[in-house]
Z-matrix of the N, CA and C atoms (Angstrom, degrees):
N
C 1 1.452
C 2 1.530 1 108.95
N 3 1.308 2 127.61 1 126.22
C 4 1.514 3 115.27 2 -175.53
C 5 1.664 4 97.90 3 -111.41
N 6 0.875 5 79.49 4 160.85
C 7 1.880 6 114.64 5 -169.74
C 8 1.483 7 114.95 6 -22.70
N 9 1.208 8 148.42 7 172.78
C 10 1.407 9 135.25 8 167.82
C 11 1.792 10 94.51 9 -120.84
N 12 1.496 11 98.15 10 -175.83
C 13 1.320 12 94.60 11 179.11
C 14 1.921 13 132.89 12 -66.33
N 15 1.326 14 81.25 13 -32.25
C 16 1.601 15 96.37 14 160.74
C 17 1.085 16 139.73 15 -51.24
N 18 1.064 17 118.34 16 -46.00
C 19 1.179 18 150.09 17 -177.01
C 20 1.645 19 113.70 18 -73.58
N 21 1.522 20 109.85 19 -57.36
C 22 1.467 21 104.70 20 167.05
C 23 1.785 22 117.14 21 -80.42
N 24 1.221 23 108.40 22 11.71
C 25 1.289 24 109.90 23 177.52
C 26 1.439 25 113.09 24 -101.63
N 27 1.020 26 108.72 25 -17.56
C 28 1.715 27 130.30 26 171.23
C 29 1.569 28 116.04 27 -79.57
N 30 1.601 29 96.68 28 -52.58
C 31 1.923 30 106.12 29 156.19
C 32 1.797 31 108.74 30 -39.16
N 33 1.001 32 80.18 31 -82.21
C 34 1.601 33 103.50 32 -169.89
C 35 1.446 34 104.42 33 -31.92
N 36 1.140 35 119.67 34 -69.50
C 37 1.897 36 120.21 35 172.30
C 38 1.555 37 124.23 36 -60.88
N 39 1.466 38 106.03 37 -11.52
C 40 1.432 39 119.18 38 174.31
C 41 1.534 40 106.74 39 -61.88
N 42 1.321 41 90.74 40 -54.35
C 43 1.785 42 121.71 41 -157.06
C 44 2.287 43 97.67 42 -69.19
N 45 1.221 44 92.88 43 -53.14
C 46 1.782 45 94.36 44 179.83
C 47 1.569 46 84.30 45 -79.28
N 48 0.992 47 158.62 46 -52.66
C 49 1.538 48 133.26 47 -154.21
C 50 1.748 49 102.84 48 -63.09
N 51 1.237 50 108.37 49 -39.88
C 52 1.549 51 123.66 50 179.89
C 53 1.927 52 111.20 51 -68.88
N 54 1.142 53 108.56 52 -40.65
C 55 1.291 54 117.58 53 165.33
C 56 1.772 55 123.01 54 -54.23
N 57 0.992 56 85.87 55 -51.63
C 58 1.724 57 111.74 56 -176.05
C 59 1.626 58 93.95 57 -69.20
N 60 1.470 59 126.29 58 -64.38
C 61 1.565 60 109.41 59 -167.08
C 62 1.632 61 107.73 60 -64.07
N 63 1.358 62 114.15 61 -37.08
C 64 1.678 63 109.45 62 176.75
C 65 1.521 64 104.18 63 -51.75
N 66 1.580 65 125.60 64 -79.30
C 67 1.953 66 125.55 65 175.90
C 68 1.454 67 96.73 66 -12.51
N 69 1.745 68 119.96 67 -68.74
C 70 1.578 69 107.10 68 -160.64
C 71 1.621 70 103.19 69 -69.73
N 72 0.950 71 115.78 70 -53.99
C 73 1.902 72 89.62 71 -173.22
C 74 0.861 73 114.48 72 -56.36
N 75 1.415 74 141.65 73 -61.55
C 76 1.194 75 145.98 74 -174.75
C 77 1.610 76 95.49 75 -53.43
N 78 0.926 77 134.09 76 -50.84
C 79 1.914 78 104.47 77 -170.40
C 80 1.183 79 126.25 78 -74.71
N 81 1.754 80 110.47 79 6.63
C 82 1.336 81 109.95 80 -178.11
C 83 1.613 82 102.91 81 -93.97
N 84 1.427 83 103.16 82 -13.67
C 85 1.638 84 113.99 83 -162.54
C 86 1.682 85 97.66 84 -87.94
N 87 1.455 86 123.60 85 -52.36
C 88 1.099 87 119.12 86 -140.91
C 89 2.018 88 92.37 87 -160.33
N 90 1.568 89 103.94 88 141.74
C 91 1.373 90 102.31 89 157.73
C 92 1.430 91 143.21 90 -64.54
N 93 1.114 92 112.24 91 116.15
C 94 2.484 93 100.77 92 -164.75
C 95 1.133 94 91.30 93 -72.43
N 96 0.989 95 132.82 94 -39.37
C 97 1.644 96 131.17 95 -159.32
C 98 1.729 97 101.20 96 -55.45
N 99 1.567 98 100.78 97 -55.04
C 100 1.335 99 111.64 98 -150.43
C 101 1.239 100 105.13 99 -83.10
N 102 1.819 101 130.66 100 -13.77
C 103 1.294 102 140.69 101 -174.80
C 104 1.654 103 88.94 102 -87.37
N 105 1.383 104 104.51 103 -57.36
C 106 1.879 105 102.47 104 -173.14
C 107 1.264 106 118.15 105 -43.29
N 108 1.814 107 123.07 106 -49.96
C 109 1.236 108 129.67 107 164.27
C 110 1.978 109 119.40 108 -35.43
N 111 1.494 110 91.32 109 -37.90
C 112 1.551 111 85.56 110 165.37
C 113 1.118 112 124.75 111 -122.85
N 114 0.736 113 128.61 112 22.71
C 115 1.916 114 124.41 113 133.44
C 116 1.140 115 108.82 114 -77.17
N 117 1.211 116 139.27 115 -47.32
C 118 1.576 117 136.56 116 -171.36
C 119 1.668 118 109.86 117 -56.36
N 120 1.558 119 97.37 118 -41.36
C 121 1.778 120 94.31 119 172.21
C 122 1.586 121 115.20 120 -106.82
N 123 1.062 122 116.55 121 19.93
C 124 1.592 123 132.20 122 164.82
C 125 1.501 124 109.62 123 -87.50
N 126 1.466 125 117.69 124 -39.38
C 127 1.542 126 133.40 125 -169.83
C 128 1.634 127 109.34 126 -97.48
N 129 1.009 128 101.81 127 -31.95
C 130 1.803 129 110.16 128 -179.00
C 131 1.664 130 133.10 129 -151.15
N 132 1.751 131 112.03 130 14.90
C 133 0.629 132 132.01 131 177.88
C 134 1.869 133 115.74 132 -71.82
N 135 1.271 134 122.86 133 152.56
C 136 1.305 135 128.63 134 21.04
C 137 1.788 136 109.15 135 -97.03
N 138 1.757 137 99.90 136 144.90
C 139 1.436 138 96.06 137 -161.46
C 140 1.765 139 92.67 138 -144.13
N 141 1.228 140 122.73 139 156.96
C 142 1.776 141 133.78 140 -176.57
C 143 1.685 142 94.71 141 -70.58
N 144 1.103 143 90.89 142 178.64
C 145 1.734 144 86.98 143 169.88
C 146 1.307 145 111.31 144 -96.36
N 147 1.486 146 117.33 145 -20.90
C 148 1.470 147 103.82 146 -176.54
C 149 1.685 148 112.15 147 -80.56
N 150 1.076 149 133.69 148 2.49
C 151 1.462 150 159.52 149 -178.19
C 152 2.064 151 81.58 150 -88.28
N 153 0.586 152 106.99 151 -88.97
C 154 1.488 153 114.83 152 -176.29
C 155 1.063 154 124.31 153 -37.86
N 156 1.185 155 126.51 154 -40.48
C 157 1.911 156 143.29 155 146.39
C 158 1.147 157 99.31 156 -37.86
N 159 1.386 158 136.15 157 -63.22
C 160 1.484 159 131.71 158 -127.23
C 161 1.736 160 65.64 159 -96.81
N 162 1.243 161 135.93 160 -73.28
C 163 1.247 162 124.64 161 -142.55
C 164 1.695 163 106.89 162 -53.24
N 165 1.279 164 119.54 163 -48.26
C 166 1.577 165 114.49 164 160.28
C 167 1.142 166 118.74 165 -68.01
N 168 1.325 167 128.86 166 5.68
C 169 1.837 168 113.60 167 170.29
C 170 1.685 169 92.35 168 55.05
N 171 1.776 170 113.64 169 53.03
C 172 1.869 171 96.82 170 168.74
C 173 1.644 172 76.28 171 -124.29
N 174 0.991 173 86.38 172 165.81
C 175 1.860 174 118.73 173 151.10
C 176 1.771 175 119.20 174 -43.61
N 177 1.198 176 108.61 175 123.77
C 178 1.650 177 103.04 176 -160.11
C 179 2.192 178 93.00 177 -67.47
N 180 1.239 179 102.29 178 -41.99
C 181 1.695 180 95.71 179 -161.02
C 182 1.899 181 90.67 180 -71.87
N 183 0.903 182 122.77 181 -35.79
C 184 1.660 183 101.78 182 160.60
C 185 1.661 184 129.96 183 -60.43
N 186 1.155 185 121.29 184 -18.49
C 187 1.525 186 115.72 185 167.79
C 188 1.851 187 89.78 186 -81.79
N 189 1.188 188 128.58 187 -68.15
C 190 1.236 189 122.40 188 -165.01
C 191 1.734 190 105.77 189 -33.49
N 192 1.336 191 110.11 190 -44.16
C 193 1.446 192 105.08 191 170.38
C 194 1.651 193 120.34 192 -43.33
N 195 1.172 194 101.30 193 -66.51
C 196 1.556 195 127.36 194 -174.04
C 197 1.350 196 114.17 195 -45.99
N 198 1.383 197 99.72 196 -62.62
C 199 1.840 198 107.25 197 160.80
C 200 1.524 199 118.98 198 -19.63
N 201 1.842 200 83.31 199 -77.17
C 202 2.234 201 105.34 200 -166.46
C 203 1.660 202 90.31 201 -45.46
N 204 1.184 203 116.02 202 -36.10
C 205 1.979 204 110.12 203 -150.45
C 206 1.461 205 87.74 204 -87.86
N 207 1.173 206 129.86 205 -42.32
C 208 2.155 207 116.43 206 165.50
C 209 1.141 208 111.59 207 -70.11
N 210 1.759 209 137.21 208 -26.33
C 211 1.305 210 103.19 209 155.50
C 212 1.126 211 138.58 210 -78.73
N 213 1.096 212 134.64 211 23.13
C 214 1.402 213 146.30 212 -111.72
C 215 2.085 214 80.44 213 -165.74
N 216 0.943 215 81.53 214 -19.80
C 217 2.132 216 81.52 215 -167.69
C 218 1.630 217 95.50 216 -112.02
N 219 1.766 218 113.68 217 -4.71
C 220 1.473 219 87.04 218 -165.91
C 221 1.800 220 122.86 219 108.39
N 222 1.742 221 83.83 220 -47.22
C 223 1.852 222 92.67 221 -166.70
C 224 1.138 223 138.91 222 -64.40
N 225 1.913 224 116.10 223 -31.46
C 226 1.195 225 141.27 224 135.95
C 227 1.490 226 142.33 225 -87.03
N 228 1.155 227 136.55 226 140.24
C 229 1.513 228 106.53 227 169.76
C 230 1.909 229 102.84 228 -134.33
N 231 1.418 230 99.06 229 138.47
C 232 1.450 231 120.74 230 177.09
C 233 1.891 232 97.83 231 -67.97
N 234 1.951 233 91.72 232 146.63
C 235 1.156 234 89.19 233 168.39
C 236 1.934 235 98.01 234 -167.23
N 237 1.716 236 107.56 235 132.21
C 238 1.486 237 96.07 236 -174.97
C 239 1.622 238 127.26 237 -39.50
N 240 1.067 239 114.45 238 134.14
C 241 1.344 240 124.62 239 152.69
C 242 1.299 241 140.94 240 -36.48
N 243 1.378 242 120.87 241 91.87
C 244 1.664 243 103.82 242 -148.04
C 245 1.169 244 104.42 243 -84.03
N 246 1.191 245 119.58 244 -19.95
C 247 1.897 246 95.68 245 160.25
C 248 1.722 247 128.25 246 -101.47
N 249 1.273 248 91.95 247 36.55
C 250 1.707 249 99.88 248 170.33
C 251 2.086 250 99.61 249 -161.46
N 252 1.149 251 139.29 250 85.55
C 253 1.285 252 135.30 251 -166.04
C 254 1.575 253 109.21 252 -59.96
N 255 1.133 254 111.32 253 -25.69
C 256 1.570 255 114.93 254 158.84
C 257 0.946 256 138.50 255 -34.78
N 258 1.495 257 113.85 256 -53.19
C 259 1.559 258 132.79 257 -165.66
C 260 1.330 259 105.41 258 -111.70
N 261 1.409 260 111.27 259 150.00
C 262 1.820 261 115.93 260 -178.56
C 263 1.538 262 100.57 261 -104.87
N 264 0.693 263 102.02 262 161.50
C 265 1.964 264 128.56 263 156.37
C 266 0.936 265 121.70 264 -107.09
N 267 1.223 266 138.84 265 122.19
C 268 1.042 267 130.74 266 113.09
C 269 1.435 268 161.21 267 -137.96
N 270 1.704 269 112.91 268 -167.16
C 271 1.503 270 130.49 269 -140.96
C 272 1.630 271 95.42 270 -126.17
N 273 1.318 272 100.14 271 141.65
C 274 1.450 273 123.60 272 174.77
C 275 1.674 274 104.38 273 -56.37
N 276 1.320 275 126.07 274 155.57
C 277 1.733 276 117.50 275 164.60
C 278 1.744 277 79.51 276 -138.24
N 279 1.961 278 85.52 277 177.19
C 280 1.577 279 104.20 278 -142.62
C 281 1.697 280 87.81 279 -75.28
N 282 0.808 281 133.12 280 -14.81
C 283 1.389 282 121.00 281 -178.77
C 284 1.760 283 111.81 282 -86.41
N 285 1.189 284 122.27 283 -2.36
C 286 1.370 285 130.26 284 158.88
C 287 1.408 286 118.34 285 -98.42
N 288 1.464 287 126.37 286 -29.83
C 289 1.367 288 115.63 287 165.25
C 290 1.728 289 109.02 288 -69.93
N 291 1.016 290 115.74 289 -31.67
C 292 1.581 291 126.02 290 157.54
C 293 1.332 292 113.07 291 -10.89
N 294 1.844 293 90.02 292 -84.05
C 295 1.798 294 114.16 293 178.84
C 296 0.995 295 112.72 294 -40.82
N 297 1.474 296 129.51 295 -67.43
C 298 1.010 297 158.44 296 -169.72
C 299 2.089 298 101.71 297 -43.24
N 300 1.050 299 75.99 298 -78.89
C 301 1.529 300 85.32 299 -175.51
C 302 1.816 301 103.59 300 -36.59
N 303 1.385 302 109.05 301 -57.11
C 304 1.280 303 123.01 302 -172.02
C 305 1.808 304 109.15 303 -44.29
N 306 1.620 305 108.81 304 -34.92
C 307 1.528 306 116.93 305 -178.22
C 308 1.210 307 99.88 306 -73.66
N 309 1.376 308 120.20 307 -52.70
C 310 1.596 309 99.43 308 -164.63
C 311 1.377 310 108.61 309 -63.35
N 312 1.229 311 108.59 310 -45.46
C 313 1.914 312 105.34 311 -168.28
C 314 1.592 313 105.70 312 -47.10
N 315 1.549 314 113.38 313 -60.18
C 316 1.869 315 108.21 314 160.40
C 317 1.128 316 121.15 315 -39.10
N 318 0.992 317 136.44 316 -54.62
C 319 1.604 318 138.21 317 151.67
C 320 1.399 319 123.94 318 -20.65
N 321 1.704 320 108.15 319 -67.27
C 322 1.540 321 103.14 320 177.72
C 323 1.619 322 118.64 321 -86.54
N 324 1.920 323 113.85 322 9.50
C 325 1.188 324 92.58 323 165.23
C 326 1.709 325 113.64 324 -92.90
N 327 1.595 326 110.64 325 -21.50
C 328 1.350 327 123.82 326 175.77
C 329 1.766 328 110.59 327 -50.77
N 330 1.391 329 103.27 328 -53.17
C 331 1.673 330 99.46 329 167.32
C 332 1.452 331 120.67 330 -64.80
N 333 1.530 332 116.11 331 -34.81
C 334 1.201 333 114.27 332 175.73
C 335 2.041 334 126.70 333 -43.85
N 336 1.700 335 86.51 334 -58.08
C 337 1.201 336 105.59 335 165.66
C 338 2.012 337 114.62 336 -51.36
N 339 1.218 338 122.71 337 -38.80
C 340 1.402 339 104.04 338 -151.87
C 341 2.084 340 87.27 339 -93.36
N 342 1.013 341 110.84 340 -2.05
C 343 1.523 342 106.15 341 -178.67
C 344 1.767 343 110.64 342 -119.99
N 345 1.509 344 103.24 343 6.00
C 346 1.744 345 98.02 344 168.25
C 347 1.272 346 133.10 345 -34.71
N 348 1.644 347 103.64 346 -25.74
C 349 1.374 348 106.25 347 174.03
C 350 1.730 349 144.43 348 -95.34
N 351 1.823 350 84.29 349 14.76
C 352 1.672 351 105.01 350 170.24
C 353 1.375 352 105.22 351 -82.31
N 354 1.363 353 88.60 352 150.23
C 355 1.367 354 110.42 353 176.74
C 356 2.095 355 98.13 354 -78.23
N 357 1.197 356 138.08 355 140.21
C 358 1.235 357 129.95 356 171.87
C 359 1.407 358 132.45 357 -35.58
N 360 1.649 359 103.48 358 -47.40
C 361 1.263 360 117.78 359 151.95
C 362 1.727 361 136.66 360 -15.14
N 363 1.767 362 100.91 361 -72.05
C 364 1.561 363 117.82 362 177.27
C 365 1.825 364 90.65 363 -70.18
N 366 1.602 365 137.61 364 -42.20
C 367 1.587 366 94.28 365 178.65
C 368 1.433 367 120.05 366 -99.79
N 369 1.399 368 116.69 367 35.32
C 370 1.385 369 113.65 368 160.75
C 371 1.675 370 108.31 369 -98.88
N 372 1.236 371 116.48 370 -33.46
C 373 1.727 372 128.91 371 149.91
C 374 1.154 373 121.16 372 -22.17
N 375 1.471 374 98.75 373 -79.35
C 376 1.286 375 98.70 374 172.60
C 377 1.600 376 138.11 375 -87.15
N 378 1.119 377 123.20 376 -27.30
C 379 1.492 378 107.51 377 126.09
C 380 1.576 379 135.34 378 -18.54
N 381 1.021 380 106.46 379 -68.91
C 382 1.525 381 93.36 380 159.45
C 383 1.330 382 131.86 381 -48.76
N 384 1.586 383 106.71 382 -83.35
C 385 1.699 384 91.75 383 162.76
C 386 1.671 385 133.38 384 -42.44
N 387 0.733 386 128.75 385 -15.94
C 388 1.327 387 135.35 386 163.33
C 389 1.717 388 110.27 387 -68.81
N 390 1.241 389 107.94 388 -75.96
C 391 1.873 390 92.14 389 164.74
C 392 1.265 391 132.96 390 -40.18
N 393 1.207 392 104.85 391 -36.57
C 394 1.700 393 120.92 392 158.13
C 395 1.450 394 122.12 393 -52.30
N 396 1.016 395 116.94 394 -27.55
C 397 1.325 396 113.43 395 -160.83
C 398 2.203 397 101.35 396 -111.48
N 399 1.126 398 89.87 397 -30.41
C 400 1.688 399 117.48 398 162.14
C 401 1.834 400 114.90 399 -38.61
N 402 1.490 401 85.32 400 -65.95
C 403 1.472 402 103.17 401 -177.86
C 404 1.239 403 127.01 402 -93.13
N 405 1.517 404 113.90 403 4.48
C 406 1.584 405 108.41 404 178.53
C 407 2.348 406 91.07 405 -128.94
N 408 0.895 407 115.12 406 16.04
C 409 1.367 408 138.41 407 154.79
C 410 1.741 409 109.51 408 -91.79
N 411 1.439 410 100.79 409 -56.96
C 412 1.567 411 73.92 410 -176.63
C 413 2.091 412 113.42 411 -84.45
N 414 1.516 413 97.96 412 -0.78
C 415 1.552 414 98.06 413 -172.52
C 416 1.546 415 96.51 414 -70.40
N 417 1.884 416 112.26 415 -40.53
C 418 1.372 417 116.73 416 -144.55
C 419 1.736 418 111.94 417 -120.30
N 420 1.466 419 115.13 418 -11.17
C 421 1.262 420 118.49 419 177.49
C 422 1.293 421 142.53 420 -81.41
N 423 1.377 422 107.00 421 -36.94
C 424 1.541 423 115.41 422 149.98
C 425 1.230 424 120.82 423 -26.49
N 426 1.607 425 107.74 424 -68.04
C 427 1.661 426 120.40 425 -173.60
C 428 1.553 427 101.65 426 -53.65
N 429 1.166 428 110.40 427 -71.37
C 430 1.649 429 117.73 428 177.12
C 431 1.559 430 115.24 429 -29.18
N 432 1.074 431 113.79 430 -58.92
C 433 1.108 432 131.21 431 176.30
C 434 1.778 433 117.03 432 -36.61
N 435 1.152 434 84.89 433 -68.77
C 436 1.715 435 101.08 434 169.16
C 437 1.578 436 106.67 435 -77.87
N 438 1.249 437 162.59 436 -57.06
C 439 0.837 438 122.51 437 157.52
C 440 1.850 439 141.26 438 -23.07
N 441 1.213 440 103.03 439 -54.92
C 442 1.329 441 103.63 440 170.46
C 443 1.514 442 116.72 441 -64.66
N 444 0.861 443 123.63 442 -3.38
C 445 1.291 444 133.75 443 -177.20
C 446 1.438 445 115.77 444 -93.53
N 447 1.310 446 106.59 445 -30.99
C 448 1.343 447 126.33 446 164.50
C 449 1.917 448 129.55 447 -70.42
N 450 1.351 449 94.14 448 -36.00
C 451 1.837 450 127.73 449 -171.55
C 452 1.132 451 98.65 450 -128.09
N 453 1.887 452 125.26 451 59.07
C 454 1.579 453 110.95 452 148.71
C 455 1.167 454 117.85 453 -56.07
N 456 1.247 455 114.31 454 141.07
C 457 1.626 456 120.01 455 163.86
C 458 1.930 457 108.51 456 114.56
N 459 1.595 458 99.28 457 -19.73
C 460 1.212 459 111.33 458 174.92
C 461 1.457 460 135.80 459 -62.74
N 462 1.311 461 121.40 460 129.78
C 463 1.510 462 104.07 461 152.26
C 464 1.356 463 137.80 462 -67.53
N 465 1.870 464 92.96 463 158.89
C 466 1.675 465 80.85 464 -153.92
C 467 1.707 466 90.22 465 -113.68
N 468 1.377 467 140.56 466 35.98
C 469 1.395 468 161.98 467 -173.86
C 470 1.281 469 122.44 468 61.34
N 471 1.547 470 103.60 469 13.55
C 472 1.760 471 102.75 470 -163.87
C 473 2.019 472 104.19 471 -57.98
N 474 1.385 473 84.85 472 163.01
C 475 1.922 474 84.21 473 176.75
C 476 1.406 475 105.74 474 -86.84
N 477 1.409 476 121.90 475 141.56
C 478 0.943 477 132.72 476 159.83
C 479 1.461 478 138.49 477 -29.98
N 480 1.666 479 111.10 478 -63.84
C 481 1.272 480 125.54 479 149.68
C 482 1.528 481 132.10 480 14.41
């Protein structure tokens, strides 16, 4: 039986209400931009910056920021493009996978702490559904997205139920 409208409308505001309180703590703690910049070239680097923009959906002259201020720390380092001498790349160095590493572990003890009181069960659950919902969002939301964007006012087929 799939969902009624209620129901995914309750998802849906669950999911941005939950979104929204992570952005505010976390931006008082730490920069996303500047952590994303390195995971993005920690995970698939070495990469241009405009490769790196597009993959965070930021503004290219804001990664260029982000970049200069990690090389500038050590954390990244630029280096020409060997198949374009124009353009740089870049690649994480060991003192940014360092950092890096160092955030997530703060990270997963900060979550650790605020869910001590699950049973293992509810976060292997949700973990799951959550990857689930990850990967058939990025297979299926875009399109959706833009469709509705196209057909305000439209239904979008949910069941009644």
């Amino acid at each position: 039986m799939q969902a009624n409208k209620g129901q995914v409308s309750d998802l849906a505001r669950t999911t941005s209400r939950f979104a929204e309180a992570m952005r505010q703590g976390t931006a008082r703690a730490y920069d996303p931009v500047r952590v994303g910049v390195l995971q993005t070239v920690a995970a698939s680097g070495p990469l241009r910056a405009g490769e790196i923009a597009e993959r965070l959906d930021a503004l290219p002259s804001s990664i260029t920021r982000h970049v200069q201020s990690l090389a500038e720390a050590d954390l990244v380092r630029s280096a020409p493009d060997p198949t374009d001498r124009r353009a740089v790349q870049v690649e994480i160095t060991d003192a940014g996978r360092a950092e890096l590493e160092q955030f997530l572990e703060v990270g997963d003890q900060v979550f650790g702490a605020v869910i001590a009181d699950w049973p293992a069960d509810d976060v292997v659950a949700l973990t799951r559904l959550l990857d689930r919902l990850i990967t058939d969002w990025s297979t299926a939301g875009p399109t959706h997205q833009q469709r509705a964007s196209k057909r305000r006012g439209a239904g979008f087929g949910w069941s009644r139920s």
